[in-house]
C-alpha positions in Angstrom: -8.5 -18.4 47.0 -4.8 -16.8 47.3 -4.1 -19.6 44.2 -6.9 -18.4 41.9 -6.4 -14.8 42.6 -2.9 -15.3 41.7 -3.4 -16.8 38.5 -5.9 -14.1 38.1 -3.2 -11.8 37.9 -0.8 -13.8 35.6 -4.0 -14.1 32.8 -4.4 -10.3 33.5 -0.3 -9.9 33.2 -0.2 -11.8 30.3 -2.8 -10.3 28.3 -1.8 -6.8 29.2 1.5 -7.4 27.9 0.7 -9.0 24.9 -1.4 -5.5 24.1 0.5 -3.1 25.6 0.9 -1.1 22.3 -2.4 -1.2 21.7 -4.2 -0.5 25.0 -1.6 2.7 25.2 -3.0 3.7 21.8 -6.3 3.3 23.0 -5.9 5.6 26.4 -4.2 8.4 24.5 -7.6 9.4 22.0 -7.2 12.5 20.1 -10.4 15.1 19.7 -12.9 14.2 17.2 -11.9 13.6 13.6 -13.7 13.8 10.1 -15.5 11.5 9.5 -14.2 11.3 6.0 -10.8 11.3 7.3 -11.5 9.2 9.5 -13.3 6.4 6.7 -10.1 6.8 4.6 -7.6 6.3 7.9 -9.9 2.7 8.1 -9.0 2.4 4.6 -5.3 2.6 4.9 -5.3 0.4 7.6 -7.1 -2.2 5.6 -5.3 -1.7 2.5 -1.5 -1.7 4.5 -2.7 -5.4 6.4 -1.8 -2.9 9.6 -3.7 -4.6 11.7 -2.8 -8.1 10.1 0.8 -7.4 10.6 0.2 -6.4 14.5 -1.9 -9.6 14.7 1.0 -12.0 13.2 3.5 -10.0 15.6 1.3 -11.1 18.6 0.4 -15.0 17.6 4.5 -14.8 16.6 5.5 -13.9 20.5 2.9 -16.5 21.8 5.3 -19.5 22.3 7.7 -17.1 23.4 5.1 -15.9 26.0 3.9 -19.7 26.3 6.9 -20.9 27.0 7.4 -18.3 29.5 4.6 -19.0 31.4 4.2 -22.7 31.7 1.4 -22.7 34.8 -1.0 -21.3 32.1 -3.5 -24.1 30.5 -3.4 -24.2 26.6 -7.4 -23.2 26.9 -5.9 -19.7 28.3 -3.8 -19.3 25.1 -6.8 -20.5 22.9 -8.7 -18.5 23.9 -6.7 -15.0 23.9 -5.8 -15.8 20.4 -9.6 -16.6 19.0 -10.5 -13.5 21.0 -7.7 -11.0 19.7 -9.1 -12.2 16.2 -12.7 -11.6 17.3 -11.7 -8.3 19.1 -10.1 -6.5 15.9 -12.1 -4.0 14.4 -12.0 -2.9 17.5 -8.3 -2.2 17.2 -8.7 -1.2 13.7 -11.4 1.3 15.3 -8.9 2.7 17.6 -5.5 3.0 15.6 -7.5 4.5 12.8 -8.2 7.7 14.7 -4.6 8.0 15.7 -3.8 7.8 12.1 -6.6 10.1 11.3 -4.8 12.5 13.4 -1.5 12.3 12.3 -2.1 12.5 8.5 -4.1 14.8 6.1 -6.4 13.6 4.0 -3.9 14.0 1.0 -1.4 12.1 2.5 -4.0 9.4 3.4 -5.0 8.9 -0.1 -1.4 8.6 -0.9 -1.1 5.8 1.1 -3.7 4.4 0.0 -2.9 4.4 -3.3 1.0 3.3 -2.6 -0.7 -0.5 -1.2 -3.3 -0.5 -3.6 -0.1 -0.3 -6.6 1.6 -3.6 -7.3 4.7 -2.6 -5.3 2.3 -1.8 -2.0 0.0 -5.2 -2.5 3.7 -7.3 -2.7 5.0 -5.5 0.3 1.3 -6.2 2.2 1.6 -10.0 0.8 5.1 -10.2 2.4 4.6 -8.7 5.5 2.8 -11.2 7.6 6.0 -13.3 7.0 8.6 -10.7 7.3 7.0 -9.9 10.9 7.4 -13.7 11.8 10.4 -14.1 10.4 11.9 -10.8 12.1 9.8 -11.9 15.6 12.1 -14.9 15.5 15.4 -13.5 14.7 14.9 -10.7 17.2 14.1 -13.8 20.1 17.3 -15.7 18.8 19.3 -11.9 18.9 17.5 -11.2 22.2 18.6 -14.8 23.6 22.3 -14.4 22.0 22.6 -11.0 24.0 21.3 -12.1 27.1 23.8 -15.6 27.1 26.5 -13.6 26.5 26.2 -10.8 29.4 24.9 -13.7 31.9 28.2 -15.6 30.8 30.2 -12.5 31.6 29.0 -11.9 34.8 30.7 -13.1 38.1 29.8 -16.6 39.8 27.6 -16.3 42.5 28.9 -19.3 45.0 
């Protein structure tokens, strides 16, 4: 009982970390919007790959996180992928109001119309990459960093 509440808790830790930017988006919901706003803030996230680029950022920290946490069976990590996936409109649901608060409707058709111009569709094309790519050289920084101060630190005999 104590073992399966305890790995309970680690799935529940796990998950909750792996969304925390997210799930804080979602608690902090702004008054009701336009809905026209609100249609165009949906299309600026679709047009960006927003939501594709925080998707990449979470599969490219899950062998990070997998490594991490070795007790948890491959079905768990499966899973939470397939399900982020399924769960996403959800997310584009709630990030779009927080954009939808935080821009006019002018400055959300500009946006729109910088990723729908060949210089926005090549930066949306490259993005999924660049987040991989960065997600990797900030673990190797992050690792660097962390073996240099744990080098520097007194013995403990």
């Amino acid at each position: 009982m104590v073992r399966s509440r305890r790995r309970l808790f680690v799935l529940c830790f796990v998950a909750a970390t792996l969304v925390s930017g997210t799930a804080a988006a979602q608690d902090h919901a702004p008054a009701p919007i336009d809905p026209a706003r609100l249609a165009l803030a949906r299309r600026v996230l679709e047009v960006s790959g927003t939501v594709e680029a925080m998707l990449a950022s979470i599969r490219a920290n899950l062998p990070a996180q997998r490594a991490a946490m070795p007790q948890l069976p491959q079905e768990f990590w499966t899973r939470f992928e397939a399900r982020i996936v399924q769960d996403a409109p959800q997310l584009v649901d709630s990030i779009a109001v927080l954009y939808a608060a935080a821009f006019t409707q002018p400055e959300l058709a500009a946006v729109v119309a910088f990723y729908t111009s060949p210089v926005g569709r090549r930066l949306r094309a490259a993005q999924p990459g660049l987040v991989t790519q960065g997600s990797a050289i900030g673990q190797r920084w992050g690792m660097r960093i962390g073996a240099e101060i744990g080098a520097s630190l007194p013995r403990q005999e």
